[in-house]
Structures are given as C-alpha cells and as structure tokens.
C-alpha positions in Angstrom: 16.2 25.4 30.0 14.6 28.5 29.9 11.2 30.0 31.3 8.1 30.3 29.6 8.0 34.3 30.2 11.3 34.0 28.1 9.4 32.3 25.5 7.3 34.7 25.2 9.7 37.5 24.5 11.1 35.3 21.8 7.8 34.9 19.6 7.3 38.5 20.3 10.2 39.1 18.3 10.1 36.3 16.1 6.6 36.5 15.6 5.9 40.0 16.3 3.1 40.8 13.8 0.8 37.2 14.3 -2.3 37.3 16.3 -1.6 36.2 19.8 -4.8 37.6 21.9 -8.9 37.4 20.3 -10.9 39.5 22.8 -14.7 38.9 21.3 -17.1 42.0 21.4 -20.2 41.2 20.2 -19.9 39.9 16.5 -16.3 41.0 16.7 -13.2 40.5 17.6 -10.3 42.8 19.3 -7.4 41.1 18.2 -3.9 41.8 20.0 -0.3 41.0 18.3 2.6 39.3 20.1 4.7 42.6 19.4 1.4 44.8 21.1 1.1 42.4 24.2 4.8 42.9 24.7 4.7 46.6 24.5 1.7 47.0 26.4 2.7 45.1 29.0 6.1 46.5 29.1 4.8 49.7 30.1 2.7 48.2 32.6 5.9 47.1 34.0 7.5 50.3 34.1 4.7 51.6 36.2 4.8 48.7 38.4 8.9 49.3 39.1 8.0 52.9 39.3 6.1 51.9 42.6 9.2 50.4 44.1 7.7 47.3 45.8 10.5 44.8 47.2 11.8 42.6 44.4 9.1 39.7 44.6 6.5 41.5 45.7 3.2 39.2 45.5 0.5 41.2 43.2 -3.2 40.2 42.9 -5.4 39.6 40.1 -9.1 39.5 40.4 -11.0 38.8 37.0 -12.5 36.9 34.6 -10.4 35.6 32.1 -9.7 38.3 29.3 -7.0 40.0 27.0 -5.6 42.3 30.1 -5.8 39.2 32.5 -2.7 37.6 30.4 -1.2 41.5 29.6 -1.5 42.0 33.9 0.0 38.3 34.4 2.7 39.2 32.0 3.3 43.2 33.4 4.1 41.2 36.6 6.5 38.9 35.6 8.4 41.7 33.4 8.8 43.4 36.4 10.1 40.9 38.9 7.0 40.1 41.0 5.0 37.3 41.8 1.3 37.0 40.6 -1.0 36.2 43.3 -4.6 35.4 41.3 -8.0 34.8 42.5 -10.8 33.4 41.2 -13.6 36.3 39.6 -16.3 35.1 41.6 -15.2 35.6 45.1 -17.4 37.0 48.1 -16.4 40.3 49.8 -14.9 38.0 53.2 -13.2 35.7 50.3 -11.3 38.9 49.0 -10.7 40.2 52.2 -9.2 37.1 53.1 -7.2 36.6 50.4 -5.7 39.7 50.1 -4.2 39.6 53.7 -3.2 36.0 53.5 -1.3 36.9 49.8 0.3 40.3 51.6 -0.4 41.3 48.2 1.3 44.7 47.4 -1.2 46.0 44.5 -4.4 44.5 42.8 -5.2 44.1 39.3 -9.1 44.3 39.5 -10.8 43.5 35.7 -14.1 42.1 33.9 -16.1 41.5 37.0 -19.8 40.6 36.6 -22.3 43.4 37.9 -23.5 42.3 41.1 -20.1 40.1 42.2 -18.3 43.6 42.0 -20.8 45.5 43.5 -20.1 43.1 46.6 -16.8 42.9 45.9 -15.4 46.4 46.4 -16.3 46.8 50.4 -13.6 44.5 51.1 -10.9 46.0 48.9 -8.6 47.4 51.5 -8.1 51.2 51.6 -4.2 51.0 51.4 -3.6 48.7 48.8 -3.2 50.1 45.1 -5.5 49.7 42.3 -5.1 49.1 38.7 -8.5 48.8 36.8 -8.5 47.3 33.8 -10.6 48.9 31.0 -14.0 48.0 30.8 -15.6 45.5 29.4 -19.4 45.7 28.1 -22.0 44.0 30.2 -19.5 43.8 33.6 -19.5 45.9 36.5 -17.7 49.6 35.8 -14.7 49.3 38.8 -13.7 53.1 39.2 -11.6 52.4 41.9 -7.7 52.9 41.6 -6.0 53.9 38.2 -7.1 53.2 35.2 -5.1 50.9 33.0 -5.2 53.4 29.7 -4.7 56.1 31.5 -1.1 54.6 33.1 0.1 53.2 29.5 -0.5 56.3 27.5 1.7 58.0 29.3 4.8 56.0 30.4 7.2 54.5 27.9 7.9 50.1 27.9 10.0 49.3 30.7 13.7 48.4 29.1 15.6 45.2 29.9 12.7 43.8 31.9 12.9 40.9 34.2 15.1 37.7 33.0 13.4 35.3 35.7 15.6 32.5 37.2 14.2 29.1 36.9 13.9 28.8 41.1 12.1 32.2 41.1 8.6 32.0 42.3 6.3 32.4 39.3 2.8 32.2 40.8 0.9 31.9 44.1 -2.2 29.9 43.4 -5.2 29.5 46.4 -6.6 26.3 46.3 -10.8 26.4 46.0 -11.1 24.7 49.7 -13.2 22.1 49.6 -12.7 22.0 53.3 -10.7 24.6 55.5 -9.3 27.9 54.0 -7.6 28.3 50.5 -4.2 27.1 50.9 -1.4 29.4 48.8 0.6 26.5 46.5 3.9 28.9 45.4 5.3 27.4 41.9 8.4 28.7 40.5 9.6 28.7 36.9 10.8 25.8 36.9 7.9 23.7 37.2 6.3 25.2 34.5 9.4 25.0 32.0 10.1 21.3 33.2 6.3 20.4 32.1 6.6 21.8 29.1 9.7 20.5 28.1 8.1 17.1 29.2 5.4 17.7 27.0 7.5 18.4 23.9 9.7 15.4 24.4 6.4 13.0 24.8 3.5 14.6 23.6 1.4 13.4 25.9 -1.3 15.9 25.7 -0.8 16.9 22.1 -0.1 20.8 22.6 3.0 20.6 20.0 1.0 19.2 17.3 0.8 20.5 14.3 2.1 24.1 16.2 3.1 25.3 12.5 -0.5 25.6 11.3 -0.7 28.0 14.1 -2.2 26.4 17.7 -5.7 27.4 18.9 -6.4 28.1 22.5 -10.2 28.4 24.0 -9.6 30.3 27.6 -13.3 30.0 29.6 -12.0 28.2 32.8 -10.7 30.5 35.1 -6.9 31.7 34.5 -6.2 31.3 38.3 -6.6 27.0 37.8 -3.5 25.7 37.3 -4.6 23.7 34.6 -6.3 26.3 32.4 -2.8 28.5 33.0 -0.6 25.7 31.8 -2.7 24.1 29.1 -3.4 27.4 27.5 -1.5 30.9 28.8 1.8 28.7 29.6 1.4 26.5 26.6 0.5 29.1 24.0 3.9 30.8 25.2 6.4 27.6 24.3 4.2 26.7 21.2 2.7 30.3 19.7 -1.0 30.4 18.0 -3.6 32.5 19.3 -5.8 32.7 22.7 -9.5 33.4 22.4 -11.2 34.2 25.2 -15.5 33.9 25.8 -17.4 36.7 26.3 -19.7 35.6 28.7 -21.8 33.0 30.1 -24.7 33.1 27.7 -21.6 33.5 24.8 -19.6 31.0 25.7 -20.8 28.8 23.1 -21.3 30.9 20.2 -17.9 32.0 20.8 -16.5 28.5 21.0 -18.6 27.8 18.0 -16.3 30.4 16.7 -13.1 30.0 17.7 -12.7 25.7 16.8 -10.2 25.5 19.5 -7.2 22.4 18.5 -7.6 21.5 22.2 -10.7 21.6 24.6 -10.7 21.1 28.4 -13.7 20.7 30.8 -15.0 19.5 33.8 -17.8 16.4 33.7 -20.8 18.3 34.3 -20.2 20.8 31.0 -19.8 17.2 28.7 -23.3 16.5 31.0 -24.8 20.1 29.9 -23.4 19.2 26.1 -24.9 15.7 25.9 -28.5 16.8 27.7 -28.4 20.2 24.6 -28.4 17.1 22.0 -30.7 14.8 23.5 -33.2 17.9 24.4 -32.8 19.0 20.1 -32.5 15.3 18.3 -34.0 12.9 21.0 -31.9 10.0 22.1 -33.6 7.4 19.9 -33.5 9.8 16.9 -29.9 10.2 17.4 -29.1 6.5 17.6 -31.0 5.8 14.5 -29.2 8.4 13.0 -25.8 7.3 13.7 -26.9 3.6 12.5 -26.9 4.6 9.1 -23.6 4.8 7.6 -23.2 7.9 5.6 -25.3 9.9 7.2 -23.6 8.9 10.7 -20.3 10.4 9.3 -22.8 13.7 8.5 -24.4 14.1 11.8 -21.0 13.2 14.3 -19.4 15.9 11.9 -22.6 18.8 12.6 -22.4 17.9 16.1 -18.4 18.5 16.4 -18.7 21.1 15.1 -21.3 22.8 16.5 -20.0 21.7 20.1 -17.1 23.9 18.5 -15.1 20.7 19.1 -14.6 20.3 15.2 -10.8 20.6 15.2 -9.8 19.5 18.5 -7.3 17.7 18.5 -7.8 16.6 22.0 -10.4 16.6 24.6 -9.7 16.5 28.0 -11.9 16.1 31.0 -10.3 16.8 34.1 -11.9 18.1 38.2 -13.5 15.3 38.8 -13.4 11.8 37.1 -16.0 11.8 34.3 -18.7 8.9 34.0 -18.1 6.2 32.1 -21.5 6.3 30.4 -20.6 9.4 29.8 -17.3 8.7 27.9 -18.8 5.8 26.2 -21.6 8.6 25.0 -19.5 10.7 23.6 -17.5 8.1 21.9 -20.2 7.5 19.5 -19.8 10.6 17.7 -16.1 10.0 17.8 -15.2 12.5 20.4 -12.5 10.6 22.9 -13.0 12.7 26.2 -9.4 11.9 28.2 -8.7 12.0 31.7 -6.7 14.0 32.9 -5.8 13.8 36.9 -3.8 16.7 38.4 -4.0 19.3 41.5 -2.9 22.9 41.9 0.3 21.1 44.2 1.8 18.9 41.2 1.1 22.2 38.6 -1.6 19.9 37.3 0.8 17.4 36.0 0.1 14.0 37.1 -2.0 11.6 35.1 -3.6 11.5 31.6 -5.7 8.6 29.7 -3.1 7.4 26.6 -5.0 7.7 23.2 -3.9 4.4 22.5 -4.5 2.5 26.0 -7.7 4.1 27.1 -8.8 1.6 30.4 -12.7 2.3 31.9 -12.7 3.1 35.1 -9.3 4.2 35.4 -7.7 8.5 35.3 -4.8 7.0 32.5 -1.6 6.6 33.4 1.4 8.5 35.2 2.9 11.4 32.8 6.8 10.5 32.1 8.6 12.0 35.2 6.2 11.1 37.7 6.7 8.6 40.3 4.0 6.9 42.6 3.2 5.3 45.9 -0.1 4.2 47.6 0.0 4.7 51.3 -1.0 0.8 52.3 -2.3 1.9 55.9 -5.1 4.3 54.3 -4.8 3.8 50.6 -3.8 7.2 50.1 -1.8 8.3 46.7 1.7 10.1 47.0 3.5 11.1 44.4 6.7 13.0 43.2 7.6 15.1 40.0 10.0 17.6 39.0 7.4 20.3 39.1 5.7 19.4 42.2 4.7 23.2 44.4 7.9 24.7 46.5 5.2 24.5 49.4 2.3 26.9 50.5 2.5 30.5 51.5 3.9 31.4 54.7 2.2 27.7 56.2 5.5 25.2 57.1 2.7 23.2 59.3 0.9 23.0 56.0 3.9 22.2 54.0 5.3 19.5 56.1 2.0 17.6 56.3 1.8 17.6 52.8 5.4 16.9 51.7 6.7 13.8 53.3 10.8 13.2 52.8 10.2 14.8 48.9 6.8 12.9 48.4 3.2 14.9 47.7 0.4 13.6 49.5 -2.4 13.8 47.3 -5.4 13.0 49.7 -6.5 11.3 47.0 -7.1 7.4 47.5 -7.0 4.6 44.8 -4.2 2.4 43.5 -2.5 1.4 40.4 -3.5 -1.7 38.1 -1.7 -4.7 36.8 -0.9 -1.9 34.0 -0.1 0.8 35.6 -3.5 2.6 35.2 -4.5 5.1 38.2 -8.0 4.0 39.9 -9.4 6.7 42.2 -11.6 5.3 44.6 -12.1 8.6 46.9 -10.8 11.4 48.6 -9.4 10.5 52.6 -11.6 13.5 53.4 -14.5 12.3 52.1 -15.2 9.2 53.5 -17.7 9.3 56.5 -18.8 6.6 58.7 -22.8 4.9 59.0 -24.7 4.6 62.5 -23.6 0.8 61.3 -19.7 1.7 61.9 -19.2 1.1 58.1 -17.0 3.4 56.1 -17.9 5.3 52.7 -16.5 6.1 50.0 -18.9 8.2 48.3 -16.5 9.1 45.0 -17.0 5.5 43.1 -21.3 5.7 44.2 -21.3 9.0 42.4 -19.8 7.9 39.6 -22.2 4.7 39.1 -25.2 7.2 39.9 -24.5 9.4 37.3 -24.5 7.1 34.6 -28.7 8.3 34.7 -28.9 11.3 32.1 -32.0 12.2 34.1 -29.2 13.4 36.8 -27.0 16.2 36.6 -25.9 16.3 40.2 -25.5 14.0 42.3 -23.7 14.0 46.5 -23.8 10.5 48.3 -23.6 11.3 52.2 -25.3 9.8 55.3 -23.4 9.9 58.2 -25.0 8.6 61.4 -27.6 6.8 59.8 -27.8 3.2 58.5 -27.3 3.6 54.8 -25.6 6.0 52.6 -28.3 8.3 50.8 -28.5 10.3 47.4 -28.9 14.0 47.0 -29.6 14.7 43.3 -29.9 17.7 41.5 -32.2 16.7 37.9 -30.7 17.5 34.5 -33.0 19.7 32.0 -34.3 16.2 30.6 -35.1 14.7 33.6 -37.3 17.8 35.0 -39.1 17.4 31.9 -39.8 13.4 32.6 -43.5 12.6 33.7 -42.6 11.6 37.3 -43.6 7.6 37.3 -41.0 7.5 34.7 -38.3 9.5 35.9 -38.6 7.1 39.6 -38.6 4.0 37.7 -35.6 5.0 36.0 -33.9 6.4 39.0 -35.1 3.1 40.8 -33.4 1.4 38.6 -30.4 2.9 39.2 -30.2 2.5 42.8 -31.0 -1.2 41.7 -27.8 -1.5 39.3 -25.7 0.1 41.3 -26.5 -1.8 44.4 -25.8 -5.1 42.9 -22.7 -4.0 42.3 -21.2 -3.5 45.6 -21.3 -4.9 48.9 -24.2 -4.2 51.3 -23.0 -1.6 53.6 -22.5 0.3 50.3 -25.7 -0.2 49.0 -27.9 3.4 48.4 -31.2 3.4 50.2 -32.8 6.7 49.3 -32.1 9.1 46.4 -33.6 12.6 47.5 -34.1 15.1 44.8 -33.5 18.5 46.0 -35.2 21.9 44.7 -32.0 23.7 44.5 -29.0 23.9 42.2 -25.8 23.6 43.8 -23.9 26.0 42.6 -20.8 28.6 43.7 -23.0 31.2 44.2 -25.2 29.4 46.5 -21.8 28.0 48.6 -22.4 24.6 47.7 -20.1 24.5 45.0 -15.5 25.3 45.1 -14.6 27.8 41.8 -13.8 24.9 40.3 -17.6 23.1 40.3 -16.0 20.3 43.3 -19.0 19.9 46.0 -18.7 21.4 49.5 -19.3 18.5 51.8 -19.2 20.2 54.8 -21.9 22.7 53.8 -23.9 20.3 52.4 -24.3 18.1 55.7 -24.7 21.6 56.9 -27.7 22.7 54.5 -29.3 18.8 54.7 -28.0 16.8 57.3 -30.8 17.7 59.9 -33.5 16.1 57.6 -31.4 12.8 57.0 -33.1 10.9 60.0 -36.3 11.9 58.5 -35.6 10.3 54.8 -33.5 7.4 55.7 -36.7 6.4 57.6 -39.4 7.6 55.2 -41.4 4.4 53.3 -40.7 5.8 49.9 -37.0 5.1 48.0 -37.7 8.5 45.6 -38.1 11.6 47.9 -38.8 14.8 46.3 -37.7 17.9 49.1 
C-alpha cells in the first residue's frame, strides 16, 4: 500500500504537463502543473533539510487555503517533517498557543486577511523561522521571515526526497474546541492511504468516478479540516484532476460558478445561505409554480445547479453538523441529494455517509465499510473503531487514554443504530444540561426541528437552571425582511410543531431573537461554524431568568 505523497510523485511523472493547481486572480486564473508543484516544492524541501531540524520535526501552517498552502504541505512531507496546520483565522493568544503546544520548528505564514494578520503577527514568536508565502491581492502583506520566491530562485529541487513509511506521522491537526483547548489528533500515512484504498474498493463517496474525464476539486473550507484535506488535497493525489481554490469571501461564488466542481462539500448553514439567495430572487411560491410545470421544471432545476456552481457534481455532501431535514427535502426538489456525511478530526473523517440508494430522514447514513460500532448503554454514547482512527493526541496520554478505550474511539457523540443499521445522532454528552426541574436536554434533535423555519438561520437551545429549555435565534435575510406579526406567527408555530412532538420537559417555551450574528470572529462560533456553548451561556445566560419569566413566547433582545 503506498502513501498518498507517493501518489503524488507518480502523477507528477505520469502526468507531468496536466493542470493540477487553479489559483483565481481576478477574471484569471494562475494555473500550476503536476511537474511545477513537484519542482517547486522540491526546492522548498531542500531549504527546509538545509535547516537541519530533527527528522520529524512538526512545521506550521497558517493560511487560507491557496496554491502555496498545498506546495508548503507538500515541501514538508518531501522533507521528512510533520505538518502542523492551523486554521487562517486564529487570534494572536490562539497562535501563541498553538505554536508552543505544536513545538513547531518553522511556520509557513500565507494569504491572511488584512486585519486577522495585523493581530496575528504580535504573537509570532521571535525564535521561530518564517517562510512567507508570496502575496496575494487583497490580504495582509506578511514581511516577516523569508520570502518564499526569494528561497526557490536560488536553491536547486531537493533529490531523492522523503519516501514516507505508512506508520510515519503525516499531520498534526488541532481540533476547533468547542469546549477546553484544541486537542492535537496526530495521523499517520496510513490512515489516509487505508481510506482511500477503502474508497476505491467501494466508492462510497464517488471520488473515483469518472477520474479519466479529469476530477474537479472546489477547496473553500479550510485545508487544516480533516475532511476538506482528505476529500480534496488527499483525494486529488490517488485520483489526479485539478484543485481550484476561491478567492475570497465575496468570490467564492463566482469562482464556484466557475470551477463546476464533480464533488461539493458544506456545512448546513451554507445549503441555508443557498436556499434563502433563491427564495430572496424567485419567491418561494414563484419557485414552486415553476417547478410544477414539467418542461420548464427540468429548465429552472438545471439554471439553478448550475448557478449554485453545483451543475456537475457528482455528489453533494453536507457534513459539521446534521443538516435539516426540511432542508434536504428542499433541495431535493431541484434534484440536488445533499448526503450526510458524519466524521471527526479523530477517525480522519471517515465514519458515516447517507447511501445514494438507502437515504433514511433523520438518520447521518450508514457505517463506511471498515468501521465498526458500539453505543455505550449507560450514557448512550457512540464508540467506534476503524483502521484509520488518530495514533492519539500530541504529547496528551491523559487525553489519549480517555478517548481510546481497549482500541475503541469514543466519539462523545450520542445516538444509536436502527433496525437497519442507520446512525441517529441525538446529541453531544457535552451538550446536554439540566432544568431547575432536574430534567435533562438534549438540545441537538430541538435544533434540528427548529430550523426547519426558513425565517431562521441560527438557532442554540439552552436553559439551564430554569424550568424550560429556551431558543436563541439568529434570523435569516428572509426573515429580517418579514413584517413582524408574521414572522411570530410563523415562529409560534414552530414552537407549536415541535412541541407536540416530544415530551413535556422537552417542550421550548421562549424563542429569543438576538441582535447579533454568531459568528468566529465574535467567539461564538469554532473554525468550523459549531456553536460555543460555553460562551454563549457566558454572553446570555444572565438574562435567562428574565425571559423564561417574561409574558411574551417571541422576545426580541
């Protein structure tokens, strides 16, 4: 079995001259070959041997995703090191932090936005080297260090670089920390090259389809997720094609627009953003009328595809956080089959995925081939075990032994598996909290039922210490826009549906619409778009008392 770095150095011989990195600039595109990426990362490598670190040296990336993220990722692996990356948007303490824990031995700093590297650089540490990557229009200009043209024009491409063994760690990837501090999960080879070899024996996610008309990869979500590095960076290395990468925020979907990507990945709240852009331009009633009529329903689901830049995906995954079903059953109307896809940074996001042929509601699919399951009966927690489950965290054995129980994962995840083997998630361990009435919430399935209202876009049960669980709801674009008698009948009737659905302790007394997007930025939100708990009790729990005992069932802040 061989490694996916290995891969790569076979299509850069095999397919030397084929496009294998689109960098967009504008209305263009800087497009890298497999042969170029090898050679420039090559000499990359020789300047990182020249530095003599210890043979597995860990060595940090900070950037958002671009050409000379994957040329850095790959520089480190030619050379025998470990790449230790962290998400682009990190605070100045968050770096800090992370580049101690990592021991990191030399940092990779890249396409930064302005103000995030303007905080960034008063934590880099004075003793650590710098490698800059060339910059990018529209980011923050990071003169510290050396700068990555001025290294590679003047060394030669490393020779017989590194031939990594499959038990050699690969990556060090920090969790987002929900609660606590980042955890490092250290993956070798192996995990990634047993996944993949997984994948081309089932095909469970489709990434070996149709690989000779040339695969195309979209890479928006940060490289540092697990997922985003196996679905695309790891699997564009066994199967070949291209990567695109976004420009920017306000580019992302003209670029996607662009690039027709064969597979498309996403969290729930983007398929949210996507559904409220075509309800905001056609008008929900327009659109179902539209769709009613038979030829011109083919037309219209076609125009939206494509525009969505979903026109030749071959599949659609929605992974983070499990996505609506209203939401799913929208977006199957203009045939577009959003899949769940259940992983975590510990199992190298392989874990679960919806089967195209036995898609189950309510459920995150089934068990990939390879993986075996338990449920905890005690506290309902999910365990699991898998050839390319993490070697353990960084320099953390407490950690590690918590975590991995006699060669079983503990997911913190609870749910359990149907009569047919579908996964149900019904909450994180962490998550539940406890009413002044002694009861017990889950808040995971309330969210889900709540967000089945396209007038919300965010939604946080919590309520601990008072008598009934409340709603903290952030308003989609449509629902700001809603004449306020409306938009509280509608959420009324949510709380309404969704109370008669489950038992009385669970039922939602309040929902409180806040003035403030949650966001990252804010502290609210992980990298990965998952809702701080903690700091939301921390930012609203004080006012509560005051709402659950307020007259009124819609509460604006």
């Amino acid at each position: 079995m061989k490694t996916h770095l290995q891969y790569f150095y076979d299509k850069a011989e095999q397919s030397s001259s084929e496009i294998f990195l689109r960098q967009p600039t504008g209305d263009s595109w800087h497009e890298i070959t497999w042969k170029q990426a090898y050679d420039e990362a090559a000499k990359m490598a020789h300047y990182i041997t020249k530095l003599e670190l210890p043979k597995g040296s860990n060595i940090a990336i900070v950037s958002k995703n671009c050409d000379h993220w994957i040329l850095a990722d790959l520089a480190i692996m030619m050379s025998g090191h470990v790449s230790t990356p962290f998400y682009p948007n990190v605070s100045a303490n968050e770096l800090k932090f992370l580049v101690e824990r990592s021991e990191a031995r030399l940092l990779f700093i890249g396409k930064l936005d302005i103000p995030i590297w303007e905080n960034m650089k008063q934590a880099i540490p004075a003793d650590i080297p710098v490698v800059s990557f060339p910059h990018y229009k529209g980011n923050g200009n990071v003169e510290s260090g050396k700068k990555w043209k001025d290294i590679t024009q003047n060394i030669t491409a490393l020779e017989n670089p590194n031939q990594p063994k499959l038990n050699d760690i690969w990556t060090i990837l920090f969790t987002s920390g929900t609660t606590g501090e980042p955890k490092g999960v250290m993956l070798n080879y192996n995990s990634a090259a047993q996944l993949m070899a997984m994948e081309g024996k089932e095909n469970v996610i489709g990434v070996f389809k149709n690989i000779d008309q040339k695969f195309i990869y979209f890479s928006y979500l940060p490289l540092n997720h697990i997922a985003e590095r196996m679905i695309v960076q790891v699997a564009c290395f066994f199967t070949g094609g291209s990567i695109s990468f976004s420009e920017s925020l306000e580019r992302f979907v003209f670029n996607l627009q662009e690039v027709q990507p064969n597979i498309f990945m996403s969290v729930p709240r983007i398929y949210t953003k996507f559904r409220s852009a075509i309800i905001d331009k056609l008008g929900e009633r327009k659109l179902n009328l539209l769709l009613k009529i038979p030829i011109v329903s083919g037309i219209i689901k076609k125009k939206i595809r494509k525009g969505l830049g979903l026109g030749r995906a071959l599949t659609v995954m929605t992974s983070a956080a499990p996505a609506p079903q209203p939401l799913k059953d929208w977006f199957k109307k203009l045939d577009i089959h959003l899949r769940e896809a259940y992983g975590m940074t510990e199992n190298s996001a392989g874990f679960c995925f919806m089967p195209e042929d036995q898609v189950k509601p309510g459920t995150v699919g089934k068990p990939i081939p390879g993986v075996e399951v338990r449920i905890i009966s005690e506290t309902g927690e999910i365990c699991m075990r898998a050839p390319w489950n993490m070697v353990g965290y960084y320099k953390d054995d407490k950690k590690t032994a918590e975590t991995i129980i006699e060669g079983w994962l503990h997911t913190g995840d609870k749910g359990d598996l149907d009569q047919d083997g579908h996964l149900v998630l019904t909450g994180r361990v962490s998550d539940t909290f406890k009413t002044s009435k002694g009861k017990f919430i889950d808040p995971g399935p309330l969210e889900w039922q709540l967000s089945a209202n396209t007038f919300i876009e965010q939604i946080c049960v919590t309520g601990s210490e008072i008598p009934q669980p409340i709603a903290l709801v952030v308003l989609s674009e449509s629902g700001k826009s809603t004449e306020q008698k409306e938009l509280d009948e509608s959420l009324e009737e949510s709380i309404k549906s969704l109370n008669a659905q489950n038992s009385s302790y669970q039922h939602i007394q309040k929902i409180i619409i806040v003035k403030e997007e949650w966001t990252v930025d804010n502290g609210l939100l992980t990298p990965t778009l998952k809702i701080k708990r903690n700091q939301m009790n921390h930012k609203y729990g004080q006012q509560y008392e005051k709402w659950s005992n307020s007259k009124e069932t819609i509460i604006r802040q």
